[in-house]
C-alpha positions in Angstrom: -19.9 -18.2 5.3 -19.6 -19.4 9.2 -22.3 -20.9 10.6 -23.9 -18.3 13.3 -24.7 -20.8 15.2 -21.3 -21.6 16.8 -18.5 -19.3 17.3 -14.7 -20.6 18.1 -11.7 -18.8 19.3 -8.4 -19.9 18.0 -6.1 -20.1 20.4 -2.8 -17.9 20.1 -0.5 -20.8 18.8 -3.1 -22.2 16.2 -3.7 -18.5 14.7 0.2 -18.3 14.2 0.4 -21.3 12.4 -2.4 -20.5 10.7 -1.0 -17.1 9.4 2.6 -19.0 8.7 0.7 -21.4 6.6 -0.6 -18.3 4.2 2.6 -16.1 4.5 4.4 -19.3 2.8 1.7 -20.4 0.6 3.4 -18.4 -2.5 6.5 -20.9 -2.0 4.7 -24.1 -1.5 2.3 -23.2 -4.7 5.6 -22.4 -6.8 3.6 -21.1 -9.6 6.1 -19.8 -12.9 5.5 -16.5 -14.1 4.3 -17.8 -17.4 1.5 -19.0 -15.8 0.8 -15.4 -13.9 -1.7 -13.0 -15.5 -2.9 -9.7 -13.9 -6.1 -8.1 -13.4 -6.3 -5.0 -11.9 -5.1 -4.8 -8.6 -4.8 -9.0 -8.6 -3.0 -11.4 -9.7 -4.0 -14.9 -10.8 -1.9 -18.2 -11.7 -2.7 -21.7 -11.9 -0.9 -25.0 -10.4 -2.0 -28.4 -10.0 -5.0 -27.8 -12.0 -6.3 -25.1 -9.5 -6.6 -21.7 -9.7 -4.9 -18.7 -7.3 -4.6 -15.0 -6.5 -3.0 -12.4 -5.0 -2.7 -8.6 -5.1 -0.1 -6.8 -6.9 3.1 -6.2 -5.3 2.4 -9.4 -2.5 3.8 -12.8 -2.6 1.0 -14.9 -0.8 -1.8 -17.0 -2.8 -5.2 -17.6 -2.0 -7.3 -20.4 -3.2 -9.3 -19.0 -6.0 -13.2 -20.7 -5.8 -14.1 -20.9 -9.7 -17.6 -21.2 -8.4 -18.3 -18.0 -6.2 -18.1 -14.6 -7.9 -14.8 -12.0 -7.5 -15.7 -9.5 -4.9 -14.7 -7.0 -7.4 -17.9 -8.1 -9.2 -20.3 -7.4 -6.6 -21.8 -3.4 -6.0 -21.2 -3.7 -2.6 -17.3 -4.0 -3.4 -14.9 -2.1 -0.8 -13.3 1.5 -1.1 -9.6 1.6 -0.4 -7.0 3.5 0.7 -3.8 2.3 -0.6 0.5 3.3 -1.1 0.9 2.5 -4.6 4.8 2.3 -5.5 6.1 3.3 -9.1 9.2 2.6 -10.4 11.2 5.9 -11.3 14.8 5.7 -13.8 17.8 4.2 -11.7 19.7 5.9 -9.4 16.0 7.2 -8.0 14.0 5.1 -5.3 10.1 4.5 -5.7 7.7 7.3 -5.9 5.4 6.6 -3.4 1.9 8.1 -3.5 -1.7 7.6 -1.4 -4.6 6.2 -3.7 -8.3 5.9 -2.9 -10.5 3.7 -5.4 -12.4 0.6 -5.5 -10.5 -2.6 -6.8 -11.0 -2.7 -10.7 -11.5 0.9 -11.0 -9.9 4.8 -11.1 -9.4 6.5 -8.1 -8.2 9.4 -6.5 -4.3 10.2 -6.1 -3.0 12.1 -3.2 1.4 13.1 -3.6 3.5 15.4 -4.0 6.1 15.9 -7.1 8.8 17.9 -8.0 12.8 18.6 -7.1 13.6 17.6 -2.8 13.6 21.4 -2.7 10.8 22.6 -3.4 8.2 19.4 -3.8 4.0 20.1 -4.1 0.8 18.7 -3.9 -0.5 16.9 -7.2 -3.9 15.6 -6.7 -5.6 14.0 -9.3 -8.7 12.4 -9.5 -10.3 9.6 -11.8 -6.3 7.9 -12.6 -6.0 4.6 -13.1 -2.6 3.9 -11.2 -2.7 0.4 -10.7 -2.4 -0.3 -14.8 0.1 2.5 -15.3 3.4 1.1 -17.1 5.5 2.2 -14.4 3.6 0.7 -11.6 5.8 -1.8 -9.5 3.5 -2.1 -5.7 0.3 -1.3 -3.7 -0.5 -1.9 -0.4 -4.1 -2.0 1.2 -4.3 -0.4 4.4 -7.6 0.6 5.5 -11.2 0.1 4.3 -13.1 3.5 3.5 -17.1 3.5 5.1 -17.9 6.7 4.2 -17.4 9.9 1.9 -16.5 11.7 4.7 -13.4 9.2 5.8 -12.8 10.3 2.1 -12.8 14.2 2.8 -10.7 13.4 5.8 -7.8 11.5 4.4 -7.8 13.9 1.8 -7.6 17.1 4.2 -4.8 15.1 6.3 -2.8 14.8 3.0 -3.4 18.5 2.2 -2.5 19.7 5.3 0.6 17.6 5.6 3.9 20.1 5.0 5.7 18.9 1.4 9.4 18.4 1.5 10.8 21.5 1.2 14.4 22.5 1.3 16.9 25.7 1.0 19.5 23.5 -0.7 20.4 20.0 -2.2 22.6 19.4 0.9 20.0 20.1 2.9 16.9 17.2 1.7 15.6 15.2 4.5 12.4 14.9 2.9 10.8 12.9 0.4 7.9 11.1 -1.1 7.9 8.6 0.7 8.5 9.9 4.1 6.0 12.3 3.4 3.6 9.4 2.4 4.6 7.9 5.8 3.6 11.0 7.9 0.4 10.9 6.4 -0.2 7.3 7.3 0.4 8.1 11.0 -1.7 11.1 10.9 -4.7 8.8 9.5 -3.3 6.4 12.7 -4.1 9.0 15.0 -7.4 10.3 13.6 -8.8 6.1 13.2 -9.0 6.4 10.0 -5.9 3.5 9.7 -6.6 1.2 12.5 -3.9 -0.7 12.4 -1.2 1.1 13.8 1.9 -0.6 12.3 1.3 0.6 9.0 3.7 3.6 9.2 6.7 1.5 10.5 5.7 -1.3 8.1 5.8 1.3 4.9 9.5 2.1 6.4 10.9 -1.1 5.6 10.1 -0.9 2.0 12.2 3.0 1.6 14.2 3.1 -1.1 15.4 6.7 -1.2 18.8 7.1 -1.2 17.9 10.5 0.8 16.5 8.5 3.3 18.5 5.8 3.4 21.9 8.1 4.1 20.2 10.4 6.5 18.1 8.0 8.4 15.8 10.0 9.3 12.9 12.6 7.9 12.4 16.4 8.0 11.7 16.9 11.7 8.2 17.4 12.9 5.5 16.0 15.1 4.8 13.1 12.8 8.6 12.6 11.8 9.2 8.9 10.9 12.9 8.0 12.0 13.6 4.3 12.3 13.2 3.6 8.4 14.5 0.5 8.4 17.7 -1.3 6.5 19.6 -0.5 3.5 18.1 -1.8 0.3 
């Protein structure tokens, strides 16, 4: 990798170009879906006789070096905490839920299911979201060190309140905002260090719930500016 031996700074302007230059990299590599394969939690396509990938559910390419190994194939290979989104029959938004796995491998679920009334926890362990027929997203968000970063998301999701409701009329909760409140709990606690996450997740709400109400069930971790319409 670098050489430790000298160490450089970008300066502000030169990092933002640099991050434009990868944010548009899907559009300049233009790669046709017939050429798009997946793997796991990545994608992979070819153009002009090199190869690229990205993760599921993101538009940008990387340069794929042939001659150095996937991390996914190494032992030291990262534990994730991700939102996975799954498509759900029309007029219904995405069910959003929290996974915790290694690329290329089951993991741990952490949601909650069931009518807006009366939603609970469904925890599952050893599911292999990302090649589920009804996946459609995932999102990385933080890096897991330890198992007990592990034992803490999963007591933050536990202890988070589902959406609960007397009537129909009455729903301000969902899924997703639920998924959101957890996000900003792991904020809080460090487990999430980068502390946009939460309003980041709110642009991507789909639920009509949501998207009427503009707001979530109030609370100390209640997520309000959601973003726009979809």
């Amino acid at each position: 990798m670098a050489d430790s031996t000298t160490e450089q700074t970008a300066s502000p302007s030169q990092s933002t170009t640099d991050q434009t230059q990868i944010d548009d990299l899907a559009t300049i590599v233009d790669i046709p879906a017939s050429k798009i394969s997946r793997v796991g939690m990545r994608e992979y396509g070819t153009a002009h006789g090199k190869t690229y990938w990205r993760y599921s559910g993101t538009k940008s390419w990387n340069e794929h070096d042939l001659e150095t190994p996937d991390p996914e194939s190494s032992a030291a290979t990262p534990t994730w905490l991700s939102v996975v989104l799954k498509r759900q029959p029309p007029p219904l938004g995405h069910h959003w839920l929290l996974f915790i796995a290694k690329e290329e491998q089951p993991g741990t679920v952490l949601q909650v299911l069931g009518d807006h009334t009366f939603m609970t926890y469904s925890h599952m362990k050893d599911v292999d979201v990302v090649n589920d027929d009804d996946f459609a997203s995932i999102y990385q968000i933080a890096q897991i060190p330890d198992r007990a970063t592990v034992e803490m998301i999963e007591q933050c999701a536990a202890s988070e309140p589902p959406p609960r409701a007397e009537t129909q009329a009455e729903v301000r909760d969902t899924c997703q905002s639920w998924a959101i409140r957890v996000v900003a709990r792991l904020v809080e606690e460090g487990v999430v260090q980068d502390a946009s996450w939460p309003a980041r997740l709110g642009t991507y709400i789909d639920s009509r719930v949501l998207l009427e109400h503009r707001c979530t069930a109030p609370g100390k971790h209640a997520f309000i500016a959601i973003g726009p319409r979809r």
